[in-house]
C-alpha positions as CSV (number, residue, x, y, z in Angstrom):
1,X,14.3,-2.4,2.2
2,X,13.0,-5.9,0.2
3,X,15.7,-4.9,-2.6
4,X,18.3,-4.1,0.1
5,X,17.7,-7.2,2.2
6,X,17.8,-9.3,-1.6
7,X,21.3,-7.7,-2.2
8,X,22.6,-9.8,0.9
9,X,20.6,-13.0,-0.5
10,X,22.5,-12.3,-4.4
11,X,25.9,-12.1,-2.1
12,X,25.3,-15.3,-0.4
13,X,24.3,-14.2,3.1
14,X,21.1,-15.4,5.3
15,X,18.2,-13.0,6.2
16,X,15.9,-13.3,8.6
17,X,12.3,-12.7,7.3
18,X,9.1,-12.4,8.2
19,X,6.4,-14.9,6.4
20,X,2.9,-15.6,6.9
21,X,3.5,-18.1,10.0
22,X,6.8,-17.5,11.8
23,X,10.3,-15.6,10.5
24,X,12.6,-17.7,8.7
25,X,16.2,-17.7,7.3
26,X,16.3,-16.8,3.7
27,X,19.3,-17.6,1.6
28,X,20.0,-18.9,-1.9
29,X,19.2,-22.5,-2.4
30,X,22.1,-22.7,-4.9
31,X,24.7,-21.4,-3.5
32,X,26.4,-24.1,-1.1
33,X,27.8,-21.9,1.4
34,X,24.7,-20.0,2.6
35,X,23.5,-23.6,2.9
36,X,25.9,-24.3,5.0
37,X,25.5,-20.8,6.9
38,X,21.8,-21.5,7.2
39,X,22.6,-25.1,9.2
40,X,24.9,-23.6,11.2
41,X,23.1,-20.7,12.6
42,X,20.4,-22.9,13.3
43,X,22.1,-26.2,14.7
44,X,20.4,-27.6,12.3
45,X,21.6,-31.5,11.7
46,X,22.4,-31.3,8.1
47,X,21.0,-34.8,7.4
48,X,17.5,-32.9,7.5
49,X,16.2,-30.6,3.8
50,X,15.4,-26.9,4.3
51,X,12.2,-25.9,3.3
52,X,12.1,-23.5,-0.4
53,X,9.9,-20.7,-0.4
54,X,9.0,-19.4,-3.7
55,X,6.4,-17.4,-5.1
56,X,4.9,-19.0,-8.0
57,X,4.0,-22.3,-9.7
58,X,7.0,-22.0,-11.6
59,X,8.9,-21.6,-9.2
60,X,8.1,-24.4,-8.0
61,X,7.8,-26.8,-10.8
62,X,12.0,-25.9,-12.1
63,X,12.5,-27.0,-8.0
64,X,10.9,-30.4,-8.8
65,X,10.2,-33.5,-11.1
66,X,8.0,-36.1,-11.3
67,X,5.0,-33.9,-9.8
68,X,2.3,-36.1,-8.9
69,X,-1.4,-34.8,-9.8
70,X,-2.2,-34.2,-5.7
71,X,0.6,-31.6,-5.6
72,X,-1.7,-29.9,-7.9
73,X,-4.7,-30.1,-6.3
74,X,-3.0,-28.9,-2.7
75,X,-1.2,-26.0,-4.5
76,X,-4.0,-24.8,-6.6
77,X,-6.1,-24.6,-3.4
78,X,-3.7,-23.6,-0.3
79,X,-0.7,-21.6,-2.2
80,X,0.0,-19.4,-1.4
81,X,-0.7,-20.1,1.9
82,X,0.4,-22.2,5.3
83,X,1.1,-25.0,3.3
84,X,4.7,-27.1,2.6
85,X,4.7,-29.7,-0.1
86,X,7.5,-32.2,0.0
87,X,8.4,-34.0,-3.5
88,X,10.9,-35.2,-5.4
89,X,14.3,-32.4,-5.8
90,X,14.8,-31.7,-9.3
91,X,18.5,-32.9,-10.2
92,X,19.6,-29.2,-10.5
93,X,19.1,-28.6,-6.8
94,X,22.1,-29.2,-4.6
95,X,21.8,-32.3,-2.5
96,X,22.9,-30.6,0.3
97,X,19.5,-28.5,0.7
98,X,17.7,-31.5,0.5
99,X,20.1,-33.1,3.9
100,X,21.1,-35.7,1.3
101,X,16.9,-37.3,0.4
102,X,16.5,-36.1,-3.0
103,X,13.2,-34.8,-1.7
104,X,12.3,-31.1,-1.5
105,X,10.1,-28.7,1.0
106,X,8.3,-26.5,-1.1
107,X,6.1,-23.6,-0.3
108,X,4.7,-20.4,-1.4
109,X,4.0,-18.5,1.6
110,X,1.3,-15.9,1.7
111,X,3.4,-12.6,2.5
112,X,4.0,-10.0,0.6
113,X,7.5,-9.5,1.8
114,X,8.5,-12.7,1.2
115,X,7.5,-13.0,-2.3
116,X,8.9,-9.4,-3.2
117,X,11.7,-11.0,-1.6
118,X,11.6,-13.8,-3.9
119,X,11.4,-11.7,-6.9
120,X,14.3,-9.2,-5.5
121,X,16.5,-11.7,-5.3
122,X,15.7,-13.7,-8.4
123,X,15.5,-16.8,-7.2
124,X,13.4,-18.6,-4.3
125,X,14.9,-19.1,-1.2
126,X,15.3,-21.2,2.2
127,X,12.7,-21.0,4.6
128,X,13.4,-23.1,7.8
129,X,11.7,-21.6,10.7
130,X,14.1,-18.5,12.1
131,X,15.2,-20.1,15.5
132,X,18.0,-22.1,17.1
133,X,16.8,-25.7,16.8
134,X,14.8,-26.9,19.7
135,X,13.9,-23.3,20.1
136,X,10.5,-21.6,20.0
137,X,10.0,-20.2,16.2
138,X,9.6,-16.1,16.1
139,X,7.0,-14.4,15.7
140,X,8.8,-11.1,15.3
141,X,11.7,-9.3,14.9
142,X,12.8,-8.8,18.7
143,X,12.5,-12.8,19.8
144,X,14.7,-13.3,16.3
145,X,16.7,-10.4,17.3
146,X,17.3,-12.3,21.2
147,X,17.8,-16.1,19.3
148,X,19.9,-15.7,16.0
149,X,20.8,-11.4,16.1
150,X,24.1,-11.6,16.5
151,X,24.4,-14.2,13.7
152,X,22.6,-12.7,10.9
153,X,23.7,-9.5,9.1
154,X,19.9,-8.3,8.5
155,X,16.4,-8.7,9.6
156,X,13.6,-7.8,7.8
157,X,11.1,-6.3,10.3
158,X,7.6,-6.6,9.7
159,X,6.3,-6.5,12.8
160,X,4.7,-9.4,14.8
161,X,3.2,-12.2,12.1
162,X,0.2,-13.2,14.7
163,X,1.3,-17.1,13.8
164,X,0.4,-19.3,16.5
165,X,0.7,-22.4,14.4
166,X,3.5,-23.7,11.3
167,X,2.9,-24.7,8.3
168,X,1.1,-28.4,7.2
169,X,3.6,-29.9,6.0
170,X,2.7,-32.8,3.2
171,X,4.4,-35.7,1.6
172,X,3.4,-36.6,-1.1
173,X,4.6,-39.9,-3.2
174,X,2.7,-41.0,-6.9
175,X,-0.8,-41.5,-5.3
176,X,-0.3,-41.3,-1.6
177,X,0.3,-38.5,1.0
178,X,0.9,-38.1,4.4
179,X,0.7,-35.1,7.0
180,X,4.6,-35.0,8.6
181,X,3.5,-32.0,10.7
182,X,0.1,-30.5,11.6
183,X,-0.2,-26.7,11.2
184,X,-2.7,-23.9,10.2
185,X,-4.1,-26.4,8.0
186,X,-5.4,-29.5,9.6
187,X,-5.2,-33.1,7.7
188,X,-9.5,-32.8,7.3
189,X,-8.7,-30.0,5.0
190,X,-6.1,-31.7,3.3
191,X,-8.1,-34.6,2.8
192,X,-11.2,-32.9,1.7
193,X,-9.2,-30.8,-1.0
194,X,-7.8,-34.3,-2.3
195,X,-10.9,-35.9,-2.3
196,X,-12.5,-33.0,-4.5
């Protein structure tokens, strides 16, 4: 079913997925018109970046430049995990996944589905939360299925994630940071891991 659901990624449609916090929409990052699909199922103002799931470092590190040293530290101790890094877009990325900052969403969720996903597919993908903006996020298949079902051409069904939280989502500049959103991983935990 993973290599089925990446044959619709590879032919530039949007999934819905499940990942360790809520279902999101999974498309290719570099193709410009499942961008575009992904803000429009959504209603998602296209001034705001979509998240990039991937599923390893190096994933990550051809998605960015200029990595400051606490990306490091926060990877290496929450990834894969409930944790979204924003940095700086590597130039290959398409402005239009980053809504026009430069800046990138990165995380490596901790689902197997996901990353087999990742792999099927051959390249990472979007990962805004599966819901019509302003909506509740999904926690499974059926409240995805009532939102978005008549919009996407597949869901990946992996039963109810159990999420009751997002992901912490963390900017991070040269030698600062800052928590954008509060999730599964509070800002003491961040701030301890940086401090180690």
């Amino acid at each position: 079913m993973v290599r089925y659901a990446a044959s619709f990624i590879v032919r530039g449609k949007v999934v819905g997925v499940p990942t360790d916090t809520f279902y999101g929409l999974a498309a290719d990052p570099f193709n410009l018109a499942a961008v575009g699909e992904v803000y429009r199922i959504k209603g998602r103002p296209e001034k705001r970046a979509l998240p990039i799931l991937v599923s390893s470092f190096e994933d990550a590190m051809v998605l960015a430049r200029d990595l400051p040293e606490n990306f490091f530290k926060l990877a290496r101790k929450f990834w894969p995990g409930a944790v979204t890094l924003v940095v700086n877009a590597a130039t290959k990325l398409p402005l239009k996944v980053t809504g026009g900052t430069g800046r990138v969403a990165l995380r490596w969720p901790n689902s197997a589905i996901a990353a087999a996903l990742i792999r099927a597919a051959g390249t990472p993908v979007t990962g805004t939360s599966a819901n019509i903006s302003g909506f509740p996020a999904c926690t499974n298949a059926d409240q995805l299925v009532k939102q978005l079902g008549e919009q996407l051409p597949l869901i990946l069904d992996a039963g109810d994630t159990g999420a009751q939280l997002a992901s912490t989502i963390v900017e991070l500049e040269e030698d600062s940071w800052r928590i954008v959103r509060e999730g599964v991983v509070t800002e003491a935990e961040i701030r301890a891991a940086l401090e180690e």
